[in-house]
N, CA, C and O atoms as a GROMACS GRO file, in nm:
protein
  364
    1UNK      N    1   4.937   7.252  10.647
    1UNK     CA    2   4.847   7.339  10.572
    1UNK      C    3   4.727   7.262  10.516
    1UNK      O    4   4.630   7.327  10.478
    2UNK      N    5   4.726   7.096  10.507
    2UNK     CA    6   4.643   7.056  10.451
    2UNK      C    7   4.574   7.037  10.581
    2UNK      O    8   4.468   7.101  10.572
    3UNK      N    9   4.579   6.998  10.662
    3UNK     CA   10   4.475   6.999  10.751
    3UNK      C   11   4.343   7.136  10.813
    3UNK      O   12   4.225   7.146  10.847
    4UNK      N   13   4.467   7.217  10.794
    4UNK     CA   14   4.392   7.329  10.797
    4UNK      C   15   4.344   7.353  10.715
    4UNK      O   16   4.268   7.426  10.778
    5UNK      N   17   4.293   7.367  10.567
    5UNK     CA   18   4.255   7.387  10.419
    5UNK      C   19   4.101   7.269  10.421
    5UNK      O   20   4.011   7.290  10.340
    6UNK      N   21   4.094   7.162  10.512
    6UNK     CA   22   4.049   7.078  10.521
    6UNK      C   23   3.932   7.125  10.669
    6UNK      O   24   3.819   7.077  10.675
    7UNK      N   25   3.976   7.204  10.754
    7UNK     CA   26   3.920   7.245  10.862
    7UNK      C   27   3.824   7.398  10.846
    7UNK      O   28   3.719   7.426  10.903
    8UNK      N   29   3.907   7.484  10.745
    8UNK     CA   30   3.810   7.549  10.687
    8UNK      C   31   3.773   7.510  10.582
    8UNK      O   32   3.698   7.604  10.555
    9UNK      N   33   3.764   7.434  10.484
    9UNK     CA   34   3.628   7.391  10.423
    9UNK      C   35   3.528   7.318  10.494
    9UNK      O   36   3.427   7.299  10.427
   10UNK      N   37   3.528   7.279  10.588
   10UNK     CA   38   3.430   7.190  10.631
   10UNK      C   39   3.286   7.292  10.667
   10UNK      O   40   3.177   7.246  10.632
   11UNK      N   41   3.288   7.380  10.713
   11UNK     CA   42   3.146   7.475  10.718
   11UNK      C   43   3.088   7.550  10.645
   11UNK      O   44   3.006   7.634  10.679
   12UNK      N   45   3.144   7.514  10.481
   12UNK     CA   46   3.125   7.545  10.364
   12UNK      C   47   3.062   7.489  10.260
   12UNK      O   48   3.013   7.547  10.164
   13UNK      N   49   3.066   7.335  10.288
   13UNK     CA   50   3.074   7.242  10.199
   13UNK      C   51   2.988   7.121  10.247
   13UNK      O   52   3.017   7.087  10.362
   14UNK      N   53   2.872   7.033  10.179
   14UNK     CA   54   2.835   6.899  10.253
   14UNK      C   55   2.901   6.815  10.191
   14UNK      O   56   2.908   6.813  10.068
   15UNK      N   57   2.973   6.713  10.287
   15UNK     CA   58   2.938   6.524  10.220
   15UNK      C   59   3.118   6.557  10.183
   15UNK      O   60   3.165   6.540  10.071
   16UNK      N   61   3.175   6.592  10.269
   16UNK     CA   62   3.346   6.594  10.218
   16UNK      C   63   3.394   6.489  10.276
   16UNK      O   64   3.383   6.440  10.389
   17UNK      N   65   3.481   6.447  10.122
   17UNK     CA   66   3.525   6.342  10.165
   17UNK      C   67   3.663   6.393  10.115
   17UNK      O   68   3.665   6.509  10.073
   18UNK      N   69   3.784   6.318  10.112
   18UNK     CA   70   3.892   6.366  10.039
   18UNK      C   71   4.005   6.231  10.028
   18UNK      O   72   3.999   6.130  10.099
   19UNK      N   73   4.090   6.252   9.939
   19UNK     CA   74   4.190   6.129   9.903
   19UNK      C   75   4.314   6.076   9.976
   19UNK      O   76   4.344   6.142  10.076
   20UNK      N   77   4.336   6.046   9.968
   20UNK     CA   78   4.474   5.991  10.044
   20UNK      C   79   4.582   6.118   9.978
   20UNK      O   80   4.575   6.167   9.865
   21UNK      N   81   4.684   6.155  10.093
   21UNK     CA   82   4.754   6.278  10.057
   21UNK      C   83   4.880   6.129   9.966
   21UNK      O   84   4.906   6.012   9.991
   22UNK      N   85   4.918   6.223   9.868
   22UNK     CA   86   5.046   6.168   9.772
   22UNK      C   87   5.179   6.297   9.789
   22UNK      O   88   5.167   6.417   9.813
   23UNK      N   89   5.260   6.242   9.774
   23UNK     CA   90   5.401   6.331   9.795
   23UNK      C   91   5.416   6.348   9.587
   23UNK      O   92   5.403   6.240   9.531
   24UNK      N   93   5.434   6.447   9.510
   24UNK     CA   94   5.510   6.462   9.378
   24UNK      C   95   5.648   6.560   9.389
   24UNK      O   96   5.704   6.611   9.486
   25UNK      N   97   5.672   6.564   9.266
   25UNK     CA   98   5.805   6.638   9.275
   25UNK      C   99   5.761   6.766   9.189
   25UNK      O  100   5.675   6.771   9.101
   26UNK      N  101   5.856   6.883   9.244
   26UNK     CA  102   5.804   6.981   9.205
   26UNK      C  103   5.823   6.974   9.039
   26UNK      O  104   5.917   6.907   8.997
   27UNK      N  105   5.749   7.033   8.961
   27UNK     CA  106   5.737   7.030   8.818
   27UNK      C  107   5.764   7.211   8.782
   27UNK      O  108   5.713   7.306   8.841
   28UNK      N  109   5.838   7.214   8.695
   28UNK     CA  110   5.874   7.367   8.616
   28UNK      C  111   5.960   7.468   8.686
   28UNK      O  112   6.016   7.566   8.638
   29UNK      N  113   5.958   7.411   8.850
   29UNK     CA  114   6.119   7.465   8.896
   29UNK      C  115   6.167   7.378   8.978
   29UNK      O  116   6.121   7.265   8.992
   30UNK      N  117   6.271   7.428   9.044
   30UNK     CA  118   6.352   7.330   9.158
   30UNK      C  119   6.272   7.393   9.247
   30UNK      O  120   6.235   7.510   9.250
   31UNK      N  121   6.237   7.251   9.363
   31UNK     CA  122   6.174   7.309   9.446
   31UNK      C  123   6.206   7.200   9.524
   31UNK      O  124   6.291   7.117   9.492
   32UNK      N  125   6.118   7.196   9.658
   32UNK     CA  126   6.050   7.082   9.745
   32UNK      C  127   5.947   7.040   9.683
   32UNK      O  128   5.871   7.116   9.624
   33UNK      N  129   5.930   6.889   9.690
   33UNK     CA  130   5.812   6.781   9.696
   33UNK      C  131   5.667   6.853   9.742
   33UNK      O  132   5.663   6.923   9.843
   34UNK      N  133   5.551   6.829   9.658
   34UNK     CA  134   5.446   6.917   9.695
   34UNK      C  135   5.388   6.787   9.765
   34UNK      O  136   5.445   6.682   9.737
   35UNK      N  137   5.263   6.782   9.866
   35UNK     CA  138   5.164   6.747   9.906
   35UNK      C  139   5.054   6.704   9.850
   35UNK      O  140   5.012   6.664   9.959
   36UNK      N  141   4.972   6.677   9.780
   36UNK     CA  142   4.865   6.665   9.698
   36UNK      C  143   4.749   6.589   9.764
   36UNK      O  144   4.785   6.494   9.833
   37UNK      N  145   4.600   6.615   9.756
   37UNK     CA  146   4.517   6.550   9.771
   37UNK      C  147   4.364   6.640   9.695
   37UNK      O  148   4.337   6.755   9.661
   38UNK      N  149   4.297   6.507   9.698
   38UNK     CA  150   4.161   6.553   9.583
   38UNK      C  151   4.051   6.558   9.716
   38UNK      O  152   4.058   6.480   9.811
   39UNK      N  153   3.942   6.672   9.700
   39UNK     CA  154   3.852   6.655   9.785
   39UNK      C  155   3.709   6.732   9.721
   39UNK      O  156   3.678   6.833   9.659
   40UNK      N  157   3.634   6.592   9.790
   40UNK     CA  158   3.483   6.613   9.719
   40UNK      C  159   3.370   6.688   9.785
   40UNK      O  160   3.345   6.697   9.905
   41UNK      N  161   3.324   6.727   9.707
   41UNK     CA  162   3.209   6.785   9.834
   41UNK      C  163   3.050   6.834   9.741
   41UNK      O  164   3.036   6.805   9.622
   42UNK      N  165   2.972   6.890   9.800
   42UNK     CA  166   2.835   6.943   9.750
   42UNK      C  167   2.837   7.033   9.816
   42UNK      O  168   2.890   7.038   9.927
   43UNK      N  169   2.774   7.132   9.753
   43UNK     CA  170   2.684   7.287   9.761
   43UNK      C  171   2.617   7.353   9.681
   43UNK      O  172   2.632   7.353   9.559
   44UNK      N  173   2.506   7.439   9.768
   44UNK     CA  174   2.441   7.535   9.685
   44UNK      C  175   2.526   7.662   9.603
   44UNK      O  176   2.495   7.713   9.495
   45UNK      N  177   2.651   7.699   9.699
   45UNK     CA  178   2.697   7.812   9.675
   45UNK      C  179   2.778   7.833   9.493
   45UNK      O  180   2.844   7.756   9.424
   46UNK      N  181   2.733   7.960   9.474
   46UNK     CA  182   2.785   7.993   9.318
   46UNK      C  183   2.908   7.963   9.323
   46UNK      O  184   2.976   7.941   9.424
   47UNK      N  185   2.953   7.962   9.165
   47UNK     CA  186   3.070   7.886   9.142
   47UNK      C  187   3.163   8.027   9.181
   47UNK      O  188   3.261   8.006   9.253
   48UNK      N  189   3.137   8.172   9.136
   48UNK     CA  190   3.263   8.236   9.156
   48UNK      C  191   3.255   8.235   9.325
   48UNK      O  192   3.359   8.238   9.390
   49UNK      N  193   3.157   8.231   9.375
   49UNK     CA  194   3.208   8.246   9.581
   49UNK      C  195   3.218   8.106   9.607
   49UNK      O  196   3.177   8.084   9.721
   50UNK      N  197   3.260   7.984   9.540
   50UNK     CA  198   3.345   7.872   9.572
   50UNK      C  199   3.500   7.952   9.559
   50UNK      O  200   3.582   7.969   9.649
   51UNK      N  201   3.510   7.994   9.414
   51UNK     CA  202   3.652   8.047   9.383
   51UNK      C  203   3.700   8.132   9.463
   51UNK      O  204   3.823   8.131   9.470
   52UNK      N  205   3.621   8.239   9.555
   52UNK     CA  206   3.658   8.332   9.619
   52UNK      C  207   3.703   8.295   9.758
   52UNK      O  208   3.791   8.358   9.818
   53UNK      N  209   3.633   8.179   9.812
   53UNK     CA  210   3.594   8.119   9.933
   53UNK      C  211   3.777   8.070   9.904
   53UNK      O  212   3.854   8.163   9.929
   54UNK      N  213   3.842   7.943   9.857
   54UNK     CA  214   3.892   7.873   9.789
   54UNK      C  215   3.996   8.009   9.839
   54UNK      O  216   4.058   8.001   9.945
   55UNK      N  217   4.006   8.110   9.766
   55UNK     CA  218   4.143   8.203   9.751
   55UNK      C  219   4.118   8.261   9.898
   55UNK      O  220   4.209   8.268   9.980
   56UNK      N  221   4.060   8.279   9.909
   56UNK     CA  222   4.057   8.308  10.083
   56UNK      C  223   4.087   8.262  10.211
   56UNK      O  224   4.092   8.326  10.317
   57UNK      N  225   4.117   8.067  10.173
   57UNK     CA  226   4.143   8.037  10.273
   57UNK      C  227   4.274   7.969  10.270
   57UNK      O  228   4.317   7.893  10.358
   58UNK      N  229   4.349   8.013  10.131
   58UNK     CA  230   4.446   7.995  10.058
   58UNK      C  231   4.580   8.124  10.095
   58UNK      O  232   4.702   8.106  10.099
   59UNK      N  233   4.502   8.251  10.117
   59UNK     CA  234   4.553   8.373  10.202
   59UNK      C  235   4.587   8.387  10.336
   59UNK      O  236   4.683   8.448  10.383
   60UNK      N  237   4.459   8.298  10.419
   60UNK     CA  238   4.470   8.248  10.579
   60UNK      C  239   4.593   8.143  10.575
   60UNK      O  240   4.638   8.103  10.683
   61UNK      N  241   4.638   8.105  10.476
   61UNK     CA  242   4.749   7.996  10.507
   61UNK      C  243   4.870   8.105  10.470
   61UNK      O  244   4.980   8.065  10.510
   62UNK      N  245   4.873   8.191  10.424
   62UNK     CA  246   5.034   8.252  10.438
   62UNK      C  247   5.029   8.260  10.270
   62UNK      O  248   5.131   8.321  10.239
   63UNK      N  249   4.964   8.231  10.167
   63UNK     CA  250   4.942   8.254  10.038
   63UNK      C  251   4.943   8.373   9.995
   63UNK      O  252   4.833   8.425  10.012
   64UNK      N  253   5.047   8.467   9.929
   64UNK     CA  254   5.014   8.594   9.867
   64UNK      C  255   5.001   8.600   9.740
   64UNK      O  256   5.054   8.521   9.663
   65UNK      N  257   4.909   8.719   9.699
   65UNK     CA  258   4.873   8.708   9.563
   65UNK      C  259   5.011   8.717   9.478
   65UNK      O  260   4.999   8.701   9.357
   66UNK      N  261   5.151   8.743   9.535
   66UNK     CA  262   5.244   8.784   9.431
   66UNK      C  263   5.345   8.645   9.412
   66UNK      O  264   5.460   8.651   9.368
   67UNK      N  265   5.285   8.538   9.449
   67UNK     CA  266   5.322   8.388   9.438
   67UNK      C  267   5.335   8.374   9.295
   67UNK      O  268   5.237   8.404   9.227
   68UNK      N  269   5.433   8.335   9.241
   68UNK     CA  270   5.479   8.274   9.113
   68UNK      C  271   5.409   8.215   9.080
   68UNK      O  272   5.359   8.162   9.180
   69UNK      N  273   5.348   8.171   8.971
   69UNK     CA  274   5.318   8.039   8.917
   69UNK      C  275   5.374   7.894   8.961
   69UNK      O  276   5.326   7.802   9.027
   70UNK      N  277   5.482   7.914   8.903
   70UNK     CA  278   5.612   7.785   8.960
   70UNK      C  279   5.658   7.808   9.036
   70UNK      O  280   5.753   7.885   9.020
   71UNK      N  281   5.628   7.766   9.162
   71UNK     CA  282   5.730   7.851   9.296
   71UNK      C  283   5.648   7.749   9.400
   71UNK      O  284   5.541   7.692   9.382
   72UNK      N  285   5.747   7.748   9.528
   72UNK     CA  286   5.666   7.694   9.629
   72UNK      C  287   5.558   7.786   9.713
   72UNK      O  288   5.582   7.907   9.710
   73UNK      N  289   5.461   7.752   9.775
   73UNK     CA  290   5.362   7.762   9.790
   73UNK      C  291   5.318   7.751   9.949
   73UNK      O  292   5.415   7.700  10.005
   74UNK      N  293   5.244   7.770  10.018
   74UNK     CA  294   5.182   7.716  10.170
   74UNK      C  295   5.089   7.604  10.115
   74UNK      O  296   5.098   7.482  10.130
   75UNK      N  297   4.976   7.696  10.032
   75UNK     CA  298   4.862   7.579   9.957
   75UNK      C  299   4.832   7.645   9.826
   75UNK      O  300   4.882   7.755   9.803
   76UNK      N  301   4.770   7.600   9.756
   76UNK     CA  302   4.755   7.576   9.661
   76UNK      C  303   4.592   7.508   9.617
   76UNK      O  304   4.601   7.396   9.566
   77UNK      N  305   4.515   7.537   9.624
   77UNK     CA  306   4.334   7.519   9.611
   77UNK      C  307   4.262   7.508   9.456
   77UNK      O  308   4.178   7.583   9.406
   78UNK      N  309   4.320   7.402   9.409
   78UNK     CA  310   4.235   7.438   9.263
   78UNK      C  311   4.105   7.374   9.247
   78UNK      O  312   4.081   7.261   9.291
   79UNK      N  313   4.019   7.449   9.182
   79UNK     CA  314   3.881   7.391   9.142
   79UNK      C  315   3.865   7.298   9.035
   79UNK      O  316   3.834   7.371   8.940
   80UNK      N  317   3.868   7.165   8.989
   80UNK     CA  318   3.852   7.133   8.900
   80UNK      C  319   3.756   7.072   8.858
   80UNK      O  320   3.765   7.013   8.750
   81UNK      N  321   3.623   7.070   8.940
   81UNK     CA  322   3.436   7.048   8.870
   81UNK      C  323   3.406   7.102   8.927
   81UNK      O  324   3.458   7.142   9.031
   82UNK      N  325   3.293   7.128   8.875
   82UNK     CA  326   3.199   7.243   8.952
   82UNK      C  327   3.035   7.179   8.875
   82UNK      O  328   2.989   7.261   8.794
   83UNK      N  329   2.960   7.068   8.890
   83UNK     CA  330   2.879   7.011   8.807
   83UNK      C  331   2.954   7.021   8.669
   83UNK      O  332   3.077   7.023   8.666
   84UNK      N  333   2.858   7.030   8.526
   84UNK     CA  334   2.915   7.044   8.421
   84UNK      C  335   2.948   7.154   8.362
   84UNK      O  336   2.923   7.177   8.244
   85UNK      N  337   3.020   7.247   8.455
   85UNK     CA  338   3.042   7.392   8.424
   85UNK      C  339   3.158   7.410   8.364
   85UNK      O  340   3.254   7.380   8.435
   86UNK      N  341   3.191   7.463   8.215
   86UNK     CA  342   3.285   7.461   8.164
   86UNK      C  343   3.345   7.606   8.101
   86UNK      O  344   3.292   7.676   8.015
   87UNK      N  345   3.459   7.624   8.162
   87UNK     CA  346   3.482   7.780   8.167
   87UNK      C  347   3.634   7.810   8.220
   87UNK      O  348   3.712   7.735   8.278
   88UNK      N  349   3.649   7.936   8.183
   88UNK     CA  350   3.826   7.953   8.186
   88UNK      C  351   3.826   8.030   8.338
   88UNK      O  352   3.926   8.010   8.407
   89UNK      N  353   3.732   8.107   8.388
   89UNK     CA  354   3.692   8.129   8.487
   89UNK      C  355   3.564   8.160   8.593
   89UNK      O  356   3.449   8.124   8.569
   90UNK      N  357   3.598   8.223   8.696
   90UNK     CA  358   3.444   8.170   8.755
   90UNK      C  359   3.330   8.281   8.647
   90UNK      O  360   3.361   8.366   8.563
   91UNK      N  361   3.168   8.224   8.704
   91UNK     CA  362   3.090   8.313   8.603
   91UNK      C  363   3.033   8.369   8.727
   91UNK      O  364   2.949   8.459   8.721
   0.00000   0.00000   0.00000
């Protein structure tokens, strides 16, 4: 799933680069070991059609909106900068 998550962002996004994938353990239920990696990028596009873009290709992986919080997952896409935009959600 990360490769694919990685294959559609790429015609979205300039200058992606991304981290070395890390294995963690699931946190707040029993689960399987999640996947993790950080990835950088630039664009013009507004911050809520990053967020929308982001949940969309999060759905193409088998992601439904009725996913737990704590629960396993396909992927999992969080935004965490957006320049110095500071906010509980997109604007």
């Amino acid at each position: 799933y990360m490769r694919c998550a990685l294959i559609a962002l790429k015609p979205h996004f300039n200058d992606l680069v991304h981290s070395s994938v890390f294995e963690s353990e699931a946190v707040g239920f029993a689960g399987n070991n999640f996947y993790n990696s950080v990835v950088g990028a630039t664009t013009d596009m507004p911050l809520a059609n990053v967020c929308s873009l982001l949940k969309q290709i999060e759905r193409n992986n088998g992601r439904t909106a009725n996913d737990k919080k704590f629960s396993p997952r396909t992927l999992d896409l969080d935004l965490l900068f957006y320049d110095d935009v500071i906010c509980d959600s997109p604007a």
